[in-house]
C-alpha positions as CSV (number, residue, x, y, z in Angstrom):
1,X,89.8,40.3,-6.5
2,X,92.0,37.2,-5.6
3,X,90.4,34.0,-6.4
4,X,90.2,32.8,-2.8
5,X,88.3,36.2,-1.5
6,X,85.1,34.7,-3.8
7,X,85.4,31.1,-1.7
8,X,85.5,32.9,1.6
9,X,82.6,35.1,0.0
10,X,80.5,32.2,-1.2
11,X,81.4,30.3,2.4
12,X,79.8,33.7,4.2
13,X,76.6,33.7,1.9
14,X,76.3,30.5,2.3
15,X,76.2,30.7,6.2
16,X,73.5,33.7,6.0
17,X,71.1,32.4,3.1
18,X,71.1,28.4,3.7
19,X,69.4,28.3,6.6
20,X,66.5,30.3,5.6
21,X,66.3,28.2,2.9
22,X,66.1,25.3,5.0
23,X,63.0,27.0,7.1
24,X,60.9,27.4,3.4
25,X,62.4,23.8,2.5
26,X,61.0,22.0,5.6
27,X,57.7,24.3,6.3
28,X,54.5,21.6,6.9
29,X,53.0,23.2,3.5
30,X,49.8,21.0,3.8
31,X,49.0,22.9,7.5
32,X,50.7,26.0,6.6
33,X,47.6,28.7,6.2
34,X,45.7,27.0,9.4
35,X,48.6,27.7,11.5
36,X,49.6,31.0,10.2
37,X,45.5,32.0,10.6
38,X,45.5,30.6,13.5
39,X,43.6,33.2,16.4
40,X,47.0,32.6,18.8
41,X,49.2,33.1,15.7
42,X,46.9,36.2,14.6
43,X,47.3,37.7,18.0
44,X,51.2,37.8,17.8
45,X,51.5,39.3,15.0
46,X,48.9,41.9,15.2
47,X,50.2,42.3,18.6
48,X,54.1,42.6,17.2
49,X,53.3,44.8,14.4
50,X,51.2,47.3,16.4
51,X,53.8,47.5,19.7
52,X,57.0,47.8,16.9
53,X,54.8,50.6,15.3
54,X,54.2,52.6,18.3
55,X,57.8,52.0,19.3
56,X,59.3,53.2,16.0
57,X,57.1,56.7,16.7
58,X,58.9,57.1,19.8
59,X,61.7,56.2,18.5
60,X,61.5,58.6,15.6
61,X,59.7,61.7,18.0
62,X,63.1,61.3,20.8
63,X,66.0,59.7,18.3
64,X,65.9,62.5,15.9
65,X,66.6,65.6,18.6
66,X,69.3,63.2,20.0
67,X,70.6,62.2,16.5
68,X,71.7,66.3,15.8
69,X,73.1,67.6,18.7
70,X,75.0,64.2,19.0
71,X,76.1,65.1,15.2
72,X,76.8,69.1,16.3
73,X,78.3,68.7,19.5
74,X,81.8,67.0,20.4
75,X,82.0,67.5,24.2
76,X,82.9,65.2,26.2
77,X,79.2,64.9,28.1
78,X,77.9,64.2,25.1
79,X,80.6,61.7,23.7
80,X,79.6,59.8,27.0
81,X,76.1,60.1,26.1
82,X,76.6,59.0,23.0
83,X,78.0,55.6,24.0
84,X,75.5,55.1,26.6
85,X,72.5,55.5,24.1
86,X,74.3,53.2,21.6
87,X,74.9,50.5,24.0
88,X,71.9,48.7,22.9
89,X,73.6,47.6,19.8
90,X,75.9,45.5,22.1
91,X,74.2,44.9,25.2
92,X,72.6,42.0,25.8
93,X,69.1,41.7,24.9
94,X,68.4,39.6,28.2
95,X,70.6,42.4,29.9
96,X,68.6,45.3,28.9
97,X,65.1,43.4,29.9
98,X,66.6,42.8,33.3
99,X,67.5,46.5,33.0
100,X,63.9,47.5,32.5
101,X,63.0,45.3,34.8
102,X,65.0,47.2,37.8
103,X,63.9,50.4,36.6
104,X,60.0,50.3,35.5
105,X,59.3,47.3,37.7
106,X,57.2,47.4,41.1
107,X,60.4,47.3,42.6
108,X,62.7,49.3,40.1
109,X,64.3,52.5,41.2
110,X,61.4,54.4,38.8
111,X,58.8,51.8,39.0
112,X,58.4,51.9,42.3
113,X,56.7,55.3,42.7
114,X,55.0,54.6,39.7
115,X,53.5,51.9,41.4
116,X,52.4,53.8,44.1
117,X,50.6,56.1,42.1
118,X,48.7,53.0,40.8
119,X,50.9,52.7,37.5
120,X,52.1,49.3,37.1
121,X,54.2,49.2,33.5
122,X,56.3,45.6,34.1
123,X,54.5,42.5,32.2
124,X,52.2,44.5,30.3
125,X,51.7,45.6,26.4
126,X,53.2,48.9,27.7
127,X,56.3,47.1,28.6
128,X,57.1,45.5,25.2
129,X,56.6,48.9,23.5
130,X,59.3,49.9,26.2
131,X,61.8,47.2,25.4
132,X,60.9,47.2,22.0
133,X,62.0,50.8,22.1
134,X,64.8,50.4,24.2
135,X,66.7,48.3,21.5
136,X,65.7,49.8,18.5
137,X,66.0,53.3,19.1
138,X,70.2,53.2,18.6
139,X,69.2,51.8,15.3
140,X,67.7,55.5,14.3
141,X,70.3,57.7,16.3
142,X,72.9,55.8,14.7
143,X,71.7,56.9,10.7
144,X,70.6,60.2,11.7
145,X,73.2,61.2,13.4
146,X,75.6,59.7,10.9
147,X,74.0,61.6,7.1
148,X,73.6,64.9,9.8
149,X,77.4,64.9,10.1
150,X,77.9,64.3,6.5
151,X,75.7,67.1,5.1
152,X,77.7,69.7,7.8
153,X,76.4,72.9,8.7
154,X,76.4,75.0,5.4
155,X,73.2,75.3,4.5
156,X,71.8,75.6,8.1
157,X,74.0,78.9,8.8
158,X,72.4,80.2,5.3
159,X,69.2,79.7,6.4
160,X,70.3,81.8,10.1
161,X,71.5,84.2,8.2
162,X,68.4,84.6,6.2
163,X,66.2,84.8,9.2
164,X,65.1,81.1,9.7
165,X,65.3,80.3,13.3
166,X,66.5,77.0,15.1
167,X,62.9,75.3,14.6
168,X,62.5,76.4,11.3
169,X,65.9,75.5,9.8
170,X,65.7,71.9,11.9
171,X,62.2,71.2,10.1
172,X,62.7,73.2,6.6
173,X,66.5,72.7,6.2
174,X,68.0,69.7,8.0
175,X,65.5,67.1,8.1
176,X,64.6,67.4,4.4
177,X,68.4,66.7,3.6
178,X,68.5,63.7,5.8
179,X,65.1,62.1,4.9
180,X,66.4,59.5,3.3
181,X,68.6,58.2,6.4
182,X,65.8,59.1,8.3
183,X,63.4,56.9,6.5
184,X,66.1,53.9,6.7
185,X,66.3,54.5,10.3
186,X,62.8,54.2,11.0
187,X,62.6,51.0,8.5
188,X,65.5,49.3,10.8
189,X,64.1,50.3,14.0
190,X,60.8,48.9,13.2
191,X,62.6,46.3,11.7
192,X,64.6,45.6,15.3
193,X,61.2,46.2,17.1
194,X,59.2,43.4,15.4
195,X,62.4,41.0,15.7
196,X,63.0,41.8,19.8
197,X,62.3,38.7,22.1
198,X,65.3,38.5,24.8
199,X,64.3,41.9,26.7
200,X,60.7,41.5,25.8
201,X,60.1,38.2,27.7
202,X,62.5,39.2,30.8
203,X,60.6,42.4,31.1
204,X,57.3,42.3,29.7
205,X,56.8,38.1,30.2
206,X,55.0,36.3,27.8
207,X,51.3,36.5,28.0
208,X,49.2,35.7,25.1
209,X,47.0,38.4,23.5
210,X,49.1,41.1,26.0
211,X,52.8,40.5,25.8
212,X,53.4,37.4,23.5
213,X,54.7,38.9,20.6
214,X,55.4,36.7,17.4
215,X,58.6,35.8,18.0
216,X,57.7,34.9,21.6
217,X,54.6,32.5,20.0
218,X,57.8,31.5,17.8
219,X,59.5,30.2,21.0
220,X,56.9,28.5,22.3
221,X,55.9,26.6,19.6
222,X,59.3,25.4,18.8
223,X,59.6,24.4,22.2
224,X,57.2,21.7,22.4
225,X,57.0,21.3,18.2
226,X,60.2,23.0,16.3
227,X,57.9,21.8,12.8
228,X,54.9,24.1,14.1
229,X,57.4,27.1,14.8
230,X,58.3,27.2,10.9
231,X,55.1,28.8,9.3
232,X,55.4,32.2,11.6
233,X,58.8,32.1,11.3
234,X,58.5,32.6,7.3
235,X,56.1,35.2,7.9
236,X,58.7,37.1,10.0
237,X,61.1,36.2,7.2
238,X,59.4,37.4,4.7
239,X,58.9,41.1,6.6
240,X,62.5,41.2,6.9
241,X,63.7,40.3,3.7
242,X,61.2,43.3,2.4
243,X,62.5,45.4,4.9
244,X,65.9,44.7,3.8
245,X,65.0,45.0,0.3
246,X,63.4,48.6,1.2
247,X,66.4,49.6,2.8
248,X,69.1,48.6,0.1
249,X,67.2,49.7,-2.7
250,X,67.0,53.4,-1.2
251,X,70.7,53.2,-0.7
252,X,71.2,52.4,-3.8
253,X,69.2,55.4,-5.4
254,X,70.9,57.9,-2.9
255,X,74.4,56.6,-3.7
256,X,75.0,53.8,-1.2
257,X,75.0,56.6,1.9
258,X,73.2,55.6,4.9
């Protein structure tokens, strides 16, 4: 490596792990366990932690089927598919909540006649599991379909040939070979799900104990008192830098393939 490609390196580590470092360096230690225990702070993060599981389930129970026959068909349908599913990754967060909003709220195009059946899914907990899901899911597809295309069809045509039908070989032959992406998947989707705020608070608002997740309770706090916004902050730190840590350690076990 060139000497200058290690100054450009350090210059891009620096930019990533300095600031961080500047949220642990500047934390109000002497307050920090009152405002992390805290019943508002509690609330948010129970309330993140049980909407980004439930979302991560969905995730995993519709991203998987999509994830293979995105990885074993080419068509152009699909290919179109494909794109729309991923879009996620570079939509918007705002974008998608107003997305949501237009299609599961009173007035949206599908919320409407859920509302006239006496379903109302805009502004509640059911909402943030929805936007939650709705940026996290590509997360999944993405890995899935990805170590599906790299293991190819070999040892699912021996396992038709020896009798195993479409179910079986899907459950005893492909997902065992892509468990490890799988499980990184789900790790970064949860990941993504406990992180979301933009399409959270245009769609599901931002009431406490309901909606008002933790990075919402983030927001607010550093609105009126940046100071007070550190301690949850590290906590959401911390869950991400273990999630990280999770995720690279497996890669590195299983050769550095996602």
């Amino acid at each position: 490596m060139p000497a200058w490609a290690y100054g450009f390196a350090a210059v891009g580590v620096a930019l990533i792990v300095v600031p961080p470092l500047a949220l642990l360096f500047r934390s109000p230690w002497d307050s920090f366990v009152n405002q992390v225990t805290s019943p508002s702070s509690l609330d948010a993060l129970r309330l993140s932690l049980i909407t980004a599981a439930i979302s991560t389930v969905i995730c995993l129970v519709v991203g998987v089927p999509m994830a293979v026959i995105f990885a074993r068909h080419d068509g152009l349908l699909v290919r179109v598919l494909r794109a729309l599913v991923l879009l996620p990754l570079v939509l918007p967060p705002v974008v998608g909540g107003l997305a949501l909003l237009y299609t599961f709220g009173r007035l949206g195009i599908v919320g409407e006649h859920l509302h006239d059946a006496g379903i109302d899914i805009a502004f509640t907990t059911a909402a943030v599991v929805l936007a939650q899901t709705f940026v996290a899911l590509p997360f999944l597809v993405i890995s899935v379909e990805g170590a599906v295309r790299v293991v190819g069809t070999r040892y699912e045509e021996v396992a038709a040939t020896l009798g195993a039908g479409p179910t079986r070989t899907l459950w005893r032959v492909t997902l065992p070979l892509v468990a490890p992406s799988l499980l990184a998947g789900l790790v970064l989707a949860f990941a993504r799900a406990l992180g979301e705020f933009g399409a959270t608070i245009t769609f599901a608002g931002n009431a406490p104990g309901v909606t008002q997740t933790a990075p919402l309770a983030i927001y607010v706090s550093s609105v009126n008192d940046p100071q007070a916004a550190i301690p949850l902050s590290l906590i959401l730190v911390v869950i991400s830098l273990v999630v990280v840590v999770g995720v690279h350690s497996r890669r590195r076990r299983t050769g550095g393939a996602l």
